[in-house]
C-alpha positions as CSV (number, residue, x, y, z in Angstrom):
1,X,113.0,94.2,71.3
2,X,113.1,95.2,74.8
3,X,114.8,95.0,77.9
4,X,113.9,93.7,81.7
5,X,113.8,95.4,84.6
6,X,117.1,93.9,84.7
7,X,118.6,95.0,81.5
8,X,118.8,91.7,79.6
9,X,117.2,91.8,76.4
10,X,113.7,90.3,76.2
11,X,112.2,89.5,72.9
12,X,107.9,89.6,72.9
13,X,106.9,87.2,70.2
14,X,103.1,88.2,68.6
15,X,102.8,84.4,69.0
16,X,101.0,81.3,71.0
17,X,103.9,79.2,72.7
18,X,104.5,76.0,71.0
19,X,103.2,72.7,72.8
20,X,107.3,72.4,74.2
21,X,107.4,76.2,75.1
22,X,103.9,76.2,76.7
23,X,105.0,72.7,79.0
24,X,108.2,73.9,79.5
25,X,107.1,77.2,81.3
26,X,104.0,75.3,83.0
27,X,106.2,73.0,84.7
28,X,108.1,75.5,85.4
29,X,105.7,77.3,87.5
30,X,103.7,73.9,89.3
31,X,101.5,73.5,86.8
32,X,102.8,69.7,85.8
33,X,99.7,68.2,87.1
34,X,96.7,70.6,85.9
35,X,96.9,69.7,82.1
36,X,96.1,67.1,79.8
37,X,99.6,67.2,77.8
38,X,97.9,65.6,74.5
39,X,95.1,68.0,74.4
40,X,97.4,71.0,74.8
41,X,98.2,71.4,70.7
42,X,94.7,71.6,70.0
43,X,94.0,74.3,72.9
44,X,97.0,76.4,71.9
45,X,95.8,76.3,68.2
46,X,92.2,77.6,69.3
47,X,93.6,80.6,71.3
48,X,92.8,84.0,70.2
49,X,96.3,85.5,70.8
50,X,99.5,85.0,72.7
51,X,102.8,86.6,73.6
52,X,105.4,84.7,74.0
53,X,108.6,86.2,76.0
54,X,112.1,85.1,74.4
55,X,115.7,85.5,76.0
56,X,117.8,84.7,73.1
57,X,116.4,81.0,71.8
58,X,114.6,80.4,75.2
59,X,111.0,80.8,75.8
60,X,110.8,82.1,79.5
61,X,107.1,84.0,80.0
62,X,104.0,83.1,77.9
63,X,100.5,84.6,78.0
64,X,97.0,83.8,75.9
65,X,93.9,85.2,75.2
66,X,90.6,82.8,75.1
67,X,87.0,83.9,74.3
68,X,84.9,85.1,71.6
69,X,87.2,87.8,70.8
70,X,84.9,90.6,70.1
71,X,83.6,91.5,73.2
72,X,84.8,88.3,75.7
73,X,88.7,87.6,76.6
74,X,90.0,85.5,79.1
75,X,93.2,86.1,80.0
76,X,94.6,82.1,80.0
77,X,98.0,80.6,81.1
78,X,100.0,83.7,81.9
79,X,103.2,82.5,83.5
80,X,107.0,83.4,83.8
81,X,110.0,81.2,84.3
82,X,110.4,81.5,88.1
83,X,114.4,82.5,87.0
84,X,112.9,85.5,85.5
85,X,109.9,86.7,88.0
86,X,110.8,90.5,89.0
87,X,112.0,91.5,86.1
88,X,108.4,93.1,84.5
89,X,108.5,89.9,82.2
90,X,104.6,89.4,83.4
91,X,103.6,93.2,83.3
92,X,104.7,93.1,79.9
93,X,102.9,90.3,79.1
94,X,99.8,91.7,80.3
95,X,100.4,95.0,78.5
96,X,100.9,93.2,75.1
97,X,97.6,91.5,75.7
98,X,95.3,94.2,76.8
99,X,96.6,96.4,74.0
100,X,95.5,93.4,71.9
101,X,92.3,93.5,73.1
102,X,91.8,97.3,72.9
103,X,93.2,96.7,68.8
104,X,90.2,94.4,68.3
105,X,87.2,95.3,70.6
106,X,84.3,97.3,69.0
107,X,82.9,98.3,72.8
108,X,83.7,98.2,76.0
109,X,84.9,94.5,76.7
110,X,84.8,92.3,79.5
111,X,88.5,90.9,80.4
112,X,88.2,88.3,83.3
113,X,91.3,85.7,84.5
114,X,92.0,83.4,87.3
115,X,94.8,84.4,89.3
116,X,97.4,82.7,91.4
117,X,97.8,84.4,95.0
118,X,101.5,85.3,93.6
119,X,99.8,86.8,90.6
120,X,97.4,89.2,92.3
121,X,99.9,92.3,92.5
122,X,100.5,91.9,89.1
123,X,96.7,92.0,87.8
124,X,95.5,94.8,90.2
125,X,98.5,97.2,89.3
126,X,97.1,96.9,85.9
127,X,93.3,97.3,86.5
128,X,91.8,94.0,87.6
129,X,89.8,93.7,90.3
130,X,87.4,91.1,91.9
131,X,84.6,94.6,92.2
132,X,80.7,92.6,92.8
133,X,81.8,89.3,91.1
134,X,82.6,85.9,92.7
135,X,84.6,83.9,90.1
136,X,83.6,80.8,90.2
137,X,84.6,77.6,88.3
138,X,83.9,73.8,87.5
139,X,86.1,71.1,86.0
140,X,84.0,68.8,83.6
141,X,85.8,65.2,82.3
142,X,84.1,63.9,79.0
143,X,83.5,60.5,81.6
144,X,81.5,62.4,84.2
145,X,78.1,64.0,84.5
């Protein structure tokens, strides 16, 4: 248990969201239109890790980890309730996650995310930057080439 920067007791759950959580909190945020909501079950099962953030009952912050999980992670789907931005729900998110990583890296591993321009504070205050990379990204539809 811990609290906000607000004083309300947050609750980080060693956890991936469930399928209604994970919506809930991508809707939330904009995110309505960028997923397939059937496919989402199967994704969340595959994940590495998450941290879920809980207010009593309620989900209201979520964070994953993606990748090979020895010496890859993606950070994937980090978001927080809008209601609840400011309050260092999101930092400790990110802190639950990278102390993950540090738990079950055997070297030096590469951490890499996508980031919202809202987001970017948030990642840089905690060591991410963009250094000599360009991120780049496709999306591929199993009806295209």
């Amino acid at each position: 248990m811990t609290h906000d920067a607000a004083g309300t007791e947050i609750r980080l759950e060693h956890r991936v969201p469930s399928p209604e959580e994970h919506r809930r909190i991508a809707e939330s945020v904009g995110w309505a239109r960028g997923s397939d909501w059937p496919s989402v079950p199967r994704s969340l099962e595959r994940s590495l890790f998450g941290v879920v953030a809980m207010t009593g009952d309620r989900a209201v912050g979520m964070g994953l980890l993606v990748g090979d999980g020895v010496l890859y992670f993606y950070i994937q789907d980090l978001a927080v309730n809008p209601a609840w931005r400011g309050r260092g729900v999101g930092q400790m998110i990110v802190e639950t996650l990278l102390a993950y990583i540090r738990e079950v890296t055997p070297a030096a591993a590469f951490v890499g995310l996508f980031a919202t321009p809202d987001a970017l504070q948030l990642y840089q205050r905690n060591g991410f930057s963009d250094g000599d990379m360009t991120g780049m990204f496709r999306l591929v539809r199993p009806d295209t080439a």
